[in-house]
Residue, then its C-alpha position, 0 to 999 in steps of 0.5 A: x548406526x545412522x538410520x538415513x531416512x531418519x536422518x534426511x526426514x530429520x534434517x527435511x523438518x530442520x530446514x522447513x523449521x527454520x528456512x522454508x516456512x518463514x520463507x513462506x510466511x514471508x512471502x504472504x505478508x509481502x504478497x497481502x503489503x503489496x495488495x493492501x499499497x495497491x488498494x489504497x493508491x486506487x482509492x486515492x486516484x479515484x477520489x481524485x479524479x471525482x474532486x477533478x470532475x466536480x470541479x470541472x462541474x462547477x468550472x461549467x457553470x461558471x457566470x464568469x470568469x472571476x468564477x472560474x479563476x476562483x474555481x480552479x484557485x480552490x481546486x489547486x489548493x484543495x488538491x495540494x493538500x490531499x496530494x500531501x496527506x495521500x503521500x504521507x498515507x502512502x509513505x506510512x503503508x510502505x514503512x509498515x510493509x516494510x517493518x511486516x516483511x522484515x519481522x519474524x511472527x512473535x513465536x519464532 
């Protein structure tokens, strides 16, 4: 005859086994991704805004404005690029993110 408690224990493991601990490891790399996307969009809006008040810094010291007009020229161009290199930056974290929640941990 079937014992029910080993039964039910038997098919609470199973299910933890194969459903609720990838779940939860699932979860922690979502939760640690999300963080890690946040944490780097933070530092890219901070390290903006100080290139920003540098070059209003500079716009202030200005002779003329041929300075300012070369001033703001560079800034453009400067700030064209890091806009780039930050979306390509963050574009890479989300597909690695992606790639982290989606593969199963090696031993499982």
């Amino acid at each position: 005859m079937v014992d029910m408690n080993e039964f039910a224990n038997k098919a609470k493991d199973t299910f933890d086994e194969k459903f609720a601990d990838p779940a939860r490891k699932t979860g922690l790399k979502f939760v640690e991704g999300g963080s890690n996307l946040g944490m780097r969009m933070l530092d890219q809006a901070e390290s903006n805004t100080r290139e920003a008040f540098a070059a209003m810094r500079q716009v202030a010291e200005a002779k003329d404005l041929s300075q300012v007009m070369k001033i703001q020229g560079d800034f453009i161009r400067e700030q064209s690029n890091r806009s780039v290199t930050q979306a390509r930056e963050i574009g890479e974290l989300i597909m690695k993110f992606g790639r982290d929640v989606v593969t199963p941990e090696k031993g499982e």
